[in-house]
C-alpha positions as CSV (number, residue, x, y, z in Angstrom):
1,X,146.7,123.5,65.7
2,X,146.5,122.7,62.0
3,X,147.9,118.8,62.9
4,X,144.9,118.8,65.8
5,X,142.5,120.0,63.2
6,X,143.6,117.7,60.2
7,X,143.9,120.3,58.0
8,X,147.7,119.2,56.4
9,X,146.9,119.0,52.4
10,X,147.0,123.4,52.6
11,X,148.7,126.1,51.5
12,X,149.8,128.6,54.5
13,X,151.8,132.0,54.0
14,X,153.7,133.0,57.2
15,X,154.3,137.2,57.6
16,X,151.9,137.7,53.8
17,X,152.3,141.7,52.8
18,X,149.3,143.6,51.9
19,X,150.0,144.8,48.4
20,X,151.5,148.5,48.4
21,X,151.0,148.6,52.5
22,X,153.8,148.0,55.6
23,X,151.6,145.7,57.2
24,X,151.7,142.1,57.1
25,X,149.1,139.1,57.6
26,X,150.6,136.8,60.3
27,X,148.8,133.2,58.7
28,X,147.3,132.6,55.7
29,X,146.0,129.0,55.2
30,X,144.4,128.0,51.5
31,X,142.4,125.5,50.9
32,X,139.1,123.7,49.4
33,X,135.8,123.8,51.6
34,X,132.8,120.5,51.2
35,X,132.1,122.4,48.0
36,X,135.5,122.3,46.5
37,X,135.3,126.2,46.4
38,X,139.3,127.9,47.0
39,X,138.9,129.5,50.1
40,X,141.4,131.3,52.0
41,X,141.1,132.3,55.9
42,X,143.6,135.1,57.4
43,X,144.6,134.5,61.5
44,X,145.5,137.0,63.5
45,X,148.0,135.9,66.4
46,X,148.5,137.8,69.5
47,X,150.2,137.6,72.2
48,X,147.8,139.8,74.6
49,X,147.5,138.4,78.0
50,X,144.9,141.6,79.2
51,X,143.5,144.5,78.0
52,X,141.2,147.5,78.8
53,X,138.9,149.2,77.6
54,X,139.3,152.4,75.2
55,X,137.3,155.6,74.3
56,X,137.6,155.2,70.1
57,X,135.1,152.8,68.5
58,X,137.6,150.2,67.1
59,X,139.8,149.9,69.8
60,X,141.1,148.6,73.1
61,X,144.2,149.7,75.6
62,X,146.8,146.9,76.1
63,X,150.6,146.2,77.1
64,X,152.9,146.3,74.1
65,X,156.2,147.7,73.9
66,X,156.9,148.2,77.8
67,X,154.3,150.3,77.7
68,X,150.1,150.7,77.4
69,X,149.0,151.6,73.8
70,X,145.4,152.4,72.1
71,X,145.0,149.6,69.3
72,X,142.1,148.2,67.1
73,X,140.5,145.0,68.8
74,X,142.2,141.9,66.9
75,X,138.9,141.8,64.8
76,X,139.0,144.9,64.0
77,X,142.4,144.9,63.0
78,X,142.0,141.4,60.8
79,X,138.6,142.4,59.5
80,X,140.5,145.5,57.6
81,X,142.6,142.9,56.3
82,X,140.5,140.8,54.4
83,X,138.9,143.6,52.8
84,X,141.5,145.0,51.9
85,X,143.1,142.2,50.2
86,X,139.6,141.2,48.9
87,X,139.6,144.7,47.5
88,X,143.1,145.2,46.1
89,X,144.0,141.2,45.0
90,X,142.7,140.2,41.8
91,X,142.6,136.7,43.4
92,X,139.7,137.8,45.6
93,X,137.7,139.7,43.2
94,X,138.1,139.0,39.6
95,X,137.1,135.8,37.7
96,X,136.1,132.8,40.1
97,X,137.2,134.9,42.9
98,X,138.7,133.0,45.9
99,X,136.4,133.6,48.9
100,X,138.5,134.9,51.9
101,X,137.8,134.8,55.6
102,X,139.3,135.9,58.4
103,X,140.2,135.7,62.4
104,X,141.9,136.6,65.3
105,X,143.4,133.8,67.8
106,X,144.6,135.0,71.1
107,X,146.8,132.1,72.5
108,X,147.7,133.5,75.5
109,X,144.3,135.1,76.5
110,X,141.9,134.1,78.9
111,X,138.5,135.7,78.9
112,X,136.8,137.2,81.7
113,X,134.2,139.1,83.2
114,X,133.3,142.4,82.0
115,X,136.1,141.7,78.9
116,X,136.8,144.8,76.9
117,X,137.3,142.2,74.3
118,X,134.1,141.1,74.4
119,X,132.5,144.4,74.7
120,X,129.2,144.8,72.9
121,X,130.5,147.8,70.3
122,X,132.5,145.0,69.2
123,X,129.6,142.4,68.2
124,X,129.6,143.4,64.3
125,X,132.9,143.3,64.1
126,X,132.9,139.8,66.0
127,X,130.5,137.9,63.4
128,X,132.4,138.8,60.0
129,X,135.9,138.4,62.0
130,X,135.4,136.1,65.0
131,X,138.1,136.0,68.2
132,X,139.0,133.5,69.8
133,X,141.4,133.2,73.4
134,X,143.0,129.8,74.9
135,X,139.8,128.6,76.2
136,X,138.6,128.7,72.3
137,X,140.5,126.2,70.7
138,X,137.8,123.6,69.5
139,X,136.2,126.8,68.3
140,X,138.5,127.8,66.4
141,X,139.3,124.7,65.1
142,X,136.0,124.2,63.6
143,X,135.9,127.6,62.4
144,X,138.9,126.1,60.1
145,X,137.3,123.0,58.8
146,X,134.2,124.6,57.9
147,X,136.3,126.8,55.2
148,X,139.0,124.2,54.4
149,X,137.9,120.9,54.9
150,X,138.8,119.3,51.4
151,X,142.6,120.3,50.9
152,X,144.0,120.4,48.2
153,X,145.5,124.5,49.1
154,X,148.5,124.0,46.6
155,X,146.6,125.3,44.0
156,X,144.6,128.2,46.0
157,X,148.2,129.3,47.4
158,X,149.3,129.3,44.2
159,X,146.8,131.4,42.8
160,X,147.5,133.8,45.3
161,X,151.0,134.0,44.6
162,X,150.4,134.9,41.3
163,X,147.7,137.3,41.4
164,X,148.2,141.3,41.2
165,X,147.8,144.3,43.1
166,X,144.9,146.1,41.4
167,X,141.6,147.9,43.2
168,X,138.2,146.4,42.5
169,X,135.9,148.8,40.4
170,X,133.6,148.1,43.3
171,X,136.2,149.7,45.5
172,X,136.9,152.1,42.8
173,X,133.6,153.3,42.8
174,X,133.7,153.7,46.5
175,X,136.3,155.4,46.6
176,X,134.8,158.2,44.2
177,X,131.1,158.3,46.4
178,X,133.0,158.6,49.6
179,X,135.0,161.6,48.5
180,X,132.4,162.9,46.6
181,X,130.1,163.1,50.0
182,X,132.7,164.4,52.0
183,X,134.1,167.0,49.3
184,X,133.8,170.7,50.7
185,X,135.1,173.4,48.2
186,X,135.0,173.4,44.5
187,X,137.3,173.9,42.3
188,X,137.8,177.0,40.5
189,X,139.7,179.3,38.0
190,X,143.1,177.5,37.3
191,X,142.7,174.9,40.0
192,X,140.3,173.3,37.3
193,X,142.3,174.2,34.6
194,X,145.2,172.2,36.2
195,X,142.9,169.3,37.2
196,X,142.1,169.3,33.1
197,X,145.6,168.9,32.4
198,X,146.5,166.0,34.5
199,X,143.1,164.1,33.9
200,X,144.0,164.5,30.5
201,X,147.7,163.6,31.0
202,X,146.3,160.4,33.0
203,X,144.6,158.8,30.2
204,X,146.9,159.8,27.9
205,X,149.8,157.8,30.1
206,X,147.5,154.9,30.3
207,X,148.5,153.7,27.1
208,X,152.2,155.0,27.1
209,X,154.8,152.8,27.2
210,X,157.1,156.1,28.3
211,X,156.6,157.5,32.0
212,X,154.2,160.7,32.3
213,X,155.9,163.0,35.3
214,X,153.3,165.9,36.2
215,X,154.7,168.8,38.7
216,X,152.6,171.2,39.8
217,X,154.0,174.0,42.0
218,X,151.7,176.4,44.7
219,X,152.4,178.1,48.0
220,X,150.2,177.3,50.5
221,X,146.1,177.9,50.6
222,X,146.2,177.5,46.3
223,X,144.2,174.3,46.3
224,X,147.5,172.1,45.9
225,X,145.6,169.0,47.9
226,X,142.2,170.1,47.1
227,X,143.3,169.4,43.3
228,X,144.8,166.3,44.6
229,X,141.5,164.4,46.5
230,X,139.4,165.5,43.4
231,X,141.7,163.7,41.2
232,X,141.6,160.4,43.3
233,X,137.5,160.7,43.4
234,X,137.1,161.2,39.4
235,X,140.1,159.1,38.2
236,X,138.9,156.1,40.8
237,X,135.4,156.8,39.4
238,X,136.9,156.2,36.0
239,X,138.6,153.1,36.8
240,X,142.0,154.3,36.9
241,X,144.0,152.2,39.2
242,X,145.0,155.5,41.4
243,X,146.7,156.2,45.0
244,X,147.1,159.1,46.6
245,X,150.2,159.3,49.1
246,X,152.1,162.2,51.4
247,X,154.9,161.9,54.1
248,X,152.7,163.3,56.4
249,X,151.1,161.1,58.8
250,X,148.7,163.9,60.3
251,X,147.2,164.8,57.0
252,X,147.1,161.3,55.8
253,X,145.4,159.8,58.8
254,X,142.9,162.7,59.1
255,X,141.8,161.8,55.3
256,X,141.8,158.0,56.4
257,X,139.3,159.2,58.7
258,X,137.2,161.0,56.9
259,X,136.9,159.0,53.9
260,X,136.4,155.2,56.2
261,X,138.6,152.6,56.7
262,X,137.5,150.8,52.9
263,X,138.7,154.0,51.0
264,X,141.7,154.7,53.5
265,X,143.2,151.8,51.5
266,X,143.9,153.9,48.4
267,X,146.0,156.5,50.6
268,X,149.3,155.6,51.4
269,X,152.8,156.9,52.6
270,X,156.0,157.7,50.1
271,X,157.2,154.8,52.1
272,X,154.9,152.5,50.8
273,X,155.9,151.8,47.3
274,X,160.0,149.9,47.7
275,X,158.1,146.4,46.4
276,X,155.5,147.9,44.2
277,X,155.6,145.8,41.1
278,X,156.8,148.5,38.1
279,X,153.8,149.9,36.6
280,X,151.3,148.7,38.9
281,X,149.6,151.6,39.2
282,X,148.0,153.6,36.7
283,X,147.9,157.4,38.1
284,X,150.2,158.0,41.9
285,X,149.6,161.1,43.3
286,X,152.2,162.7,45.5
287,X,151.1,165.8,47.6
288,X,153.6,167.3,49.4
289,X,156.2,166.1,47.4
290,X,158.8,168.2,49.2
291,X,158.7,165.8,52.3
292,X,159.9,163.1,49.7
293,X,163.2,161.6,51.6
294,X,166.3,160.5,49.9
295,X,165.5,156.6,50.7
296,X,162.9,155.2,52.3
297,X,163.8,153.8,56.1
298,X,161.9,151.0,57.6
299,X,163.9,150.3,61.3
300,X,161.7,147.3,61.9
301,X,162.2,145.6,58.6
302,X,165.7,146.8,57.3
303,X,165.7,143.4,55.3
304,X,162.4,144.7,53.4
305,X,164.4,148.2,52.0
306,X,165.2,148.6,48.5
307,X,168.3,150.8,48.5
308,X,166.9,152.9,45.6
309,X,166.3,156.7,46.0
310,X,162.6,157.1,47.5
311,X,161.5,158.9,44.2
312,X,162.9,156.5,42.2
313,X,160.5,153.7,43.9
314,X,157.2,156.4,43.0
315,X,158.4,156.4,39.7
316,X,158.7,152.7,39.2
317,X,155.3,152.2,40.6
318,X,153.3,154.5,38.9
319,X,153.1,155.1,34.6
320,X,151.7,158.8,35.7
321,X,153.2,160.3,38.5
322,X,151.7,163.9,39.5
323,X,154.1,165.5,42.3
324,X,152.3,168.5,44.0
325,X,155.1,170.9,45.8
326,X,155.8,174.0,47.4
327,X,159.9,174.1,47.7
328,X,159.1,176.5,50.9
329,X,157.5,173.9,53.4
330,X,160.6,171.5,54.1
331,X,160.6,171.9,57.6
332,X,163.5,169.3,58.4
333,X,166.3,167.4,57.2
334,X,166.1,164.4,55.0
335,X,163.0,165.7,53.3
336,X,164.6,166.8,50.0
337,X,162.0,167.4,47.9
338,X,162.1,169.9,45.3
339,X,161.0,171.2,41.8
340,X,164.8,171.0,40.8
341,X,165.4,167.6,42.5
342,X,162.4,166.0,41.2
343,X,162.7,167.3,37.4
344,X,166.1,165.7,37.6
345,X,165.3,162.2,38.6
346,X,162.3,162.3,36.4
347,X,164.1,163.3,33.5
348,X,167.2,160.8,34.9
349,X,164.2,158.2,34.7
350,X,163.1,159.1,30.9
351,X,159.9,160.6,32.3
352,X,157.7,162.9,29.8
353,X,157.7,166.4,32.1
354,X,154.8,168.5,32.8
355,X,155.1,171.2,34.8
356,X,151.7,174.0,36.0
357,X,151.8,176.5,38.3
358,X,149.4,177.6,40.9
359,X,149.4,181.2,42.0
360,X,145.6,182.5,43.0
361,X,145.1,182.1,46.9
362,X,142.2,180.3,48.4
363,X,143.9,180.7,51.9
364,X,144.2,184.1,53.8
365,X,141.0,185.2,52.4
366,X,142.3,185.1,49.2
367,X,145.2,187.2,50.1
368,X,148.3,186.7,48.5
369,X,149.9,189.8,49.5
370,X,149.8,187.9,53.3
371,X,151.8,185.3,52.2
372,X,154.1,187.1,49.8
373,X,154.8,189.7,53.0
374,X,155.5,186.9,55.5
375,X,157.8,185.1,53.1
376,X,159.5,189.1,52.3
377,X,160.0,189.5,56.5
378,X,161.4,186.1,56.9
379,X,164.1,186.4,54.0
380,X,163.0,183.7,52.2
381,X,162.6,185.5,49.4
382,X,162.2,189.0,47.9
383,X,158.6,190.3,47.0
384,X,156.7,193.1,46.2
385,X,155.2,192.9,49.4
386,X,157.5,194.4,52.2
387,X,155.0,196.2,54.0
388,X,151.9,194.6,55.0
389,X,148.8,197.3,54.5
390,X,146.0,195.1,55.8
391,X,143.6,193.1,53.9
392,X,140.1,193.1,53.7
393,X,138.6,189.8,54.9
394,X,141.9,188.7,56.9
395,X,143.2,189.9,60.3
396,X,146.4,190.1,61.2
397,X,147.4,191.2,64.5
398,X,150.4,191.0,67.6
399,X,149.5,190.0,70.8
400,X,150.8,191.3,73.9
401,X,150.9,187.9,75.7
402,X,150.2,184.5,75.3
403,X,147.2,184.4,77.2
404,X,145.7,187.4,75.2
405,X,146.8,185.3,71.9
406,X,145.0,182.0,73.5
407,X,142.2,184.6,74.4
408,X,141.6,185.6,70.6
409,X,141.7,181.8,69.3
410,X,138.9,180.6,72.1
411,X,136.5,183.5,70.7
412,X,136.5,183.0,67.5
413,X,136.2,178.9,68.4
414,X,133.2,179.6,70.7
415,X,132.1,181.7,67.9
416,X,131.8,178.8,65.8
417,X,135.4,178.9,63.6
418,X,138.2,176.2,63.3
419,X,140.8,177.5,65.4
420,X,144.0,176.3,66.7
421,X,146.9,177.1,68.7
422,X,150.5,176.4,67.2
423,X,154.7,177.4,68.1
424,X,157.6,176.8,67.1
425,X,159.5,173.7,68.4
426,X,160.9,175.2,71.4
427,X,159.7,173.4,74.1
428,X,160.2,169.7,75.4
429,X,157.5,167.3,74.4
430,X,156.8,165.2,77.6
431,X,154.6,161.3,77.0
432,X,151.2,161.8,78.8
433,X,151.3,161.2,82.6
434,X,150.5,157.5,83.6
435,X,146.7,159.1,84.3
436,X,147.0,159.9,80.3
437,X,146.3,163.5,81.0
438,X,149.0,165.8,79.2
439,X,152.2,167.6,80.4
440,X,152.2,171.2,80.6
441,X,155.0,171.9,78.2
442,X,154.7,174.9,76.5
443,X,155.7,177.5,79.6
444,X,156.4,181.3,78.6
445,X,156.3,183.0,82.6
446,X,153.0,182.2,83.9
447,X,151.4,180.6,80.8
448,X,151.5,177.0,80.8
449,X,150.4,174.2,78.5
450,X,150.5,171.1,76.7
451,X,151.7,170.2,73.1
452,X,149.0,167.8,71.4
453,X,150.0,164.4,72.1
454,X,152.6,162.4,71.4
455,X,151.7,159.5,68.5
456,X,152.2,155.9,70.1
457,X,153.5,157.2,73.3
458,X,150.4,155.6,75.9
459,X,147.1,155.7,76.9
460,X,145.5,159.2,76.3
461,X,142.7,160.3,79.2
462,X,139.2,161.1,77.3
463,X,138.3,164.0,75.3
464,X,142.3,164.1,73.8
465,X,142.5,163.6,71.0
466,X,145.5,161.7,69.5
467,X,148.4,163.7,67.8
468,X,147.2,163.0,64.1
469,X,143.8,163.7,64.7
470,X,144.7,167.1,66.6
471,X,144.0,169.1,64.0
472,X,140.4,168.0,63.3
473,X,139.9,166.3,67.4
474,X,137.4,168.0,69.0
475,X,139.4,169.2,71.7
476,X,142.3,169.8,69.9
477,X,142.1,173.8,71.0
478,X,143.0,172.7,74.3
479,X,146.2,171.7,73.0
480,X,149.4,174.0,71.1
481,X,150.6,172.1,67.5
482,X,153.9,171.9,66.1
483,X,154.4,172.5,63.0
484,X,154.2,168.7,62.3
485,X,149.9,168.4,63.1
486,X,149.7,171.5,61.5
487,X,151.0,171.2,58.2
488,X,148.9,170.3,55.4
489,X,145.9,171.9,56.6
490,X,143.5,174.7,56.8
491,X,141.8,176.8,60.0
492,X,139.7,180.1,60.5
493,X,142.2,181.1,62.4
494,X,145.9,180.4,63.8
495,X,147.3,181.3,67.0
496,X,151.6,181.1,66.5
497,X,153.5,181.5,69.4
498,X,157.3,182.6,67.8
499,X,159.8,180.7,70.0
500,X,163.4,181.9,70.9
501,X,164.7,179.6,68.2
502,X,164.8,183.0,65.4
503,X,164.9,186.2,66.0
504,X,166.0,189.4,64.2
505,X,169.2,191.1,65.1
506,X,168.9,194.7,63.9
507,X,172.6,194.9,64.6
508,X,173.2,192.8,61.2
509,X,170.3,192.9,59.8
510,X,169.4,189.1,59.4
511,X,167.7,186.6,60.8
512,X,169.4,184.2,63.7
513,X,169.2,180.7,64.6
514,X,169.3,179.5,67.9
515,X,170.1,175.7,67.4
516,X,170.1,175.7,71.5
517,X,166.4,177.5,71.9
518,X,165.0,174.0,69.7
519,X,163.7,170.8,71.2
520,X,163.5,169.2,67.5
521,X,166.7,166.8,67.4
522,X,167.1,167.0,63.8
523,X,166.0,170.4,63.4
524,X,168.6,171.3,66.1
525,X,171.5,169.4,64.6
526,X,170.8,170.3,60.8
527,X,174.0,172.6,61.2
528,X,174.2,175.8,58.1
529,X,170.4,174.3,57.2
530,X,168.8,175.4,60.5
531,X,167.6,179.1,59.4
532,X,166.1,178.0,56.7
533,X,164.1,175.1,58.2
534,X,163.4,176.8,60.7
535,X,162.0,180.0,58.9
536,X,160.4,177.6,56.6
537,X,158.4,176.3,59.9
538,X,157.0,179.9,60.8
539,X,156.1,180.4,57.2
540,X,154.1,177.5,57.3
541,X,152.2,178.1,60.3
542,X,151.7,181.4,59.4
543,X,149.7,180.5,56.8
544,X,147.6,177.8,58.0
545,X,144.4,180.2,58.2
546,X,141.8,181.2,56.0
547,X,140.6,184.5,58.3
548,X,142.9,185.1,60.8
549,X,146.5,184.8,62.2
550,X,147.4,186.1,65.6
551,X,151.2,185.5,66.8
552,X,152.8,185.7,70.2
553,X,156.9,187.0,69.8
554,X,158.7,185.5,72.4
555,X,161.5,188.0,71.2
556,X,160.7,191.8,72.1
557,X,163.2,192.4,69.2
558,X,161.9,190.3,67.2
559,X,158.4,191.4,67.7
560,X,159.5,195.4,67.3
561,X,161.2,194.4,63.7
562,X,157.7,192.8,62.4
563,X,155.8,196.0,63.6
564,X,158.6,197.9,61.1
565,X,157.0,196.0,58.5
566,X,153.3,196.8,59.2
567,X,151.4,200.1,58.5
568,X,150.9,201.9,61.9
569,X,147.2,201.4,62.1
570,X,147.9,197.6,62.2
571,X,148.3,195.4,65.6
């Protein structure tokens, strides 16, 4: 193509990786256009032969993987590309900024009639990032020229090369409006006070040549990730190079969503940071830092892996690192996170150490005693709370059957709350049928029904909402989360059906795991660790809710010990 089209005096980067991302460019070509201005054009390849249409906005249904999959139309896809490297690469948007372009070529693709590809919710999308098939060639050939005519792409390429990773203050700005408009609580009492503190800690690290490590402890519902977005708005606002990252990909991809796919860039994965130059980024914020892993794993690019200890790669990215943790919500192996583990390496690392702690609850209607008594009845730890004695603003109640507890959560939903449906992992979790309609998994005697959907495995019938959007989906009520969709955030209400997989013996007064009752692999084979993961998974969706928690016991023994704990006239 590039022989055909004369274009052999230019600079071309096979497999390019966005700055502080896992994905990768397939084709960059640099060169000069008629007005000897660098220029730069990104192409898409893909190997698509057909597709179909899909329900979401930005994309179509196609054959990948021995299977059909949901994924952004290729202009979609390469559109996000260029702006993000126009927004992140100082090549693109500081002093005689290189102007970038981009497309998709499909070499295998024929058009046809009535082509998703060419469907009209695409046309936007299809004049900043054109597409073109097999039949598209001289197209696509002068769509080339027209950008790179004069050469001499040495010299653009090698601009590139030696460019950095650093946001735009246009996206910087963004960043701050589009969280500002989508901000819904405000900070109070010591969740300011801490937000203070690290603001105060980030500009003081700016100019440190030692490492500023910020902890910040809370149980769940005390504004942990609340804190955390507000920092990203007001330090992107003030021009702080700043990313926010998790190991979750539920909560991550919901705030991707939220925020748009321009300020999605500056939220990232733990995973993320293995080639992250040191120090290229002024604050990183870590929430859920107890899902950090011992190394960072990438099976499809083992080459690409560091070796280094996964905190060790925040650390060397970032010249303030804030870590936001709750040492109760590791839910499975591998995910070591803790205050212990992470003042170690920090300290290992020569990090100045902060440490706050948040204790006033913004969850449970402002309940700690709720949380303290659920933590007291699992054994995690001792509290004053060993009774629970009600709590005005918050309900708490057993249900006699599942379809009394799925009764409960559709009222208060038709009543206009956030409510959801979770259990414990003890059910299989089945791909979609080939209609894409969902397995009926979940089945406790007559009840039956589905888990939210599995991520990446096929088409999913419309109206389901995929399994990191479950939480926030629409629909997501008609399905039961695991603890995986449901960690991270915030309902009216919970429903938790409490699988076989822990139960109370009274005989020895303790809590028992049933490794066999589990249909989580690593859970189940996580050996003397399984109890405590697997209380640490009820504890969190027990406190998902800001109003109420209804829970199903599978376990009549079980159930009757909880009741122990509560005053009579509770239910």
């Amino acid at each position: 193509m590039l022989e055909h089209s004369k274009l052999m005096d230019h600079g071309v980067i096979l497999e390019y990786q966005l700055p502080l991302s896992s994905q990768r460019l397939d084709f960059l070509i640099c060169g000069k256009n008629s007005s000897w201005k660098d220029n730069a054009t990104i192409v898409e390849l893909k190997q698509w032969e057909r597709c179909e249409d899909a329900e979401g906005p930005n994309e179509v249904l196609t054959r990948l993987g021995g299977g059909e999959r949901e994924v952004l139309h290729p202009s979609v896809q390469v559109d996000r590309y260029r702006v993000y490297l126009q927004d992140g690469n100082t090549a693109f948007h500081e002093s005689n900024p290189i102007a970038l372009h981009s497309c998709a070529y499909l070499h295998n693709y024929n058009s046809y009639s009535k082509d998703a590809l060419l469907a009209s919710k695409f046309d936007n999308v299809r004049q900043h990032s054109p597409m073109f098939t097999a039949d598209d060639v001289p197209r696509l050939q002068d769509f080339l020229v027209t950008h790179l005519d004069k050469g001499r792409g040495s010299e653009v390429l090698q601009r590139i090369e030696q460019s950095k990773y650093r946001p735009s203050r246009m996206l910087m700005d963004h960043v701050a409006t589009i969280i500002d408009s989508n901000s819904e609580y405000t900070l109070l009492d010591e969740q300011l006070v801490v937000y203070d503190k690290i603001f105060s800690l980030a500009r003081q690290g700016f100019h440190d040549k030692q490492k500023t490590a910020v902890i910040v402890k809370g149980g769940p519902g005390t504004g942990k990730s609340l804190i955390a977005v507000n920092l990203l708005a007001d330090l992107s606002r003030a021009h702080y190079n700043t990313k926010y990252a998790t190991g979750s990909r539920a909560f991550t991809e919901t705030l991707k969503k939220k925020v748009g796919p321009r300020a999605a860039q500056q939220c990232a994965y733990f995973s993320s940071f293995g080639e992250a130059e040191p120090n290229a980024i002024d604050v990183l914020i870590s929430d859920e830092s107890h899902r950090i892993r011992e190394k960072t794993v990438d099976r499809f690019r083992p080459h690409r892996q560091t070796g280094l200890p996964q905190i060790d790669e925040l650390i060397n990215a970032a010249k303030v690192a804030v870590f936001f943790i709750d040492d109760l919500q590791v839910v499975r192996p591998g995910e070591i996170g803790s205050v212990s583990y992470i003042k170690e390496q920090t300290e290992r690392k020569g990090c100045k150490i902060k440490e706050y702690q948040l204790d006033v609850q913004f969850r449970c209607a402002g309940s700690d005693a709720f949380v303290s008594w659920v933590e007291n009845t699992l054994g995690l730890r001792r509290t004053a709370n060993v009774i629970w004695e009600g709590s005005e603003g918050f309900e708490f109640s057993i249900c006699a059957s599942p379809e009394d507890l799925e009764g409960k959560i559709r009222e208060k939903a038709a009543q206009g709350f956030k409510s959801r449906l979770t259990a414990g992992y003890c059910w299989h979790w089945s791909d979609p049928k080939p209609d894409g309609t969902l397995v009926d998994d979940v089945v406790i005697d007559g009840y039956k029904r589905p888990w939210n959907a599995r991520p990446d495995r096929g088409k999913l019938a419309r109206g389901i909402p995929k399994s990191h959007l479950w939480s926030d989906g629409q629909n997501g009520i008609n399905q039961i989360g695991c603890v995986y969709t449901a960690q991270g955030f915030d309902f009216d209400y919970v429903g938790v059906i409490f699988g076989p997989d822990l139960t109370y013996r009274f005989e020895a007064q303790e809590w028992e795991g049933h490794p066999s009752s589990s249909h989580d692999p690593l859970v189940r084979s996580a050996g003397a660790d399984f109890v405590r993961l697997t209380k640490n998974t009820y504890r969190v969706l027990f406190s998902r809710a800001m109003k109420g928690c209804y829970v199903y016991f599978v376990d009549k023994d079980t159930e009757r010990f909880v009741r122990s704990r509560m005053e009579q006239r509770q239910k």
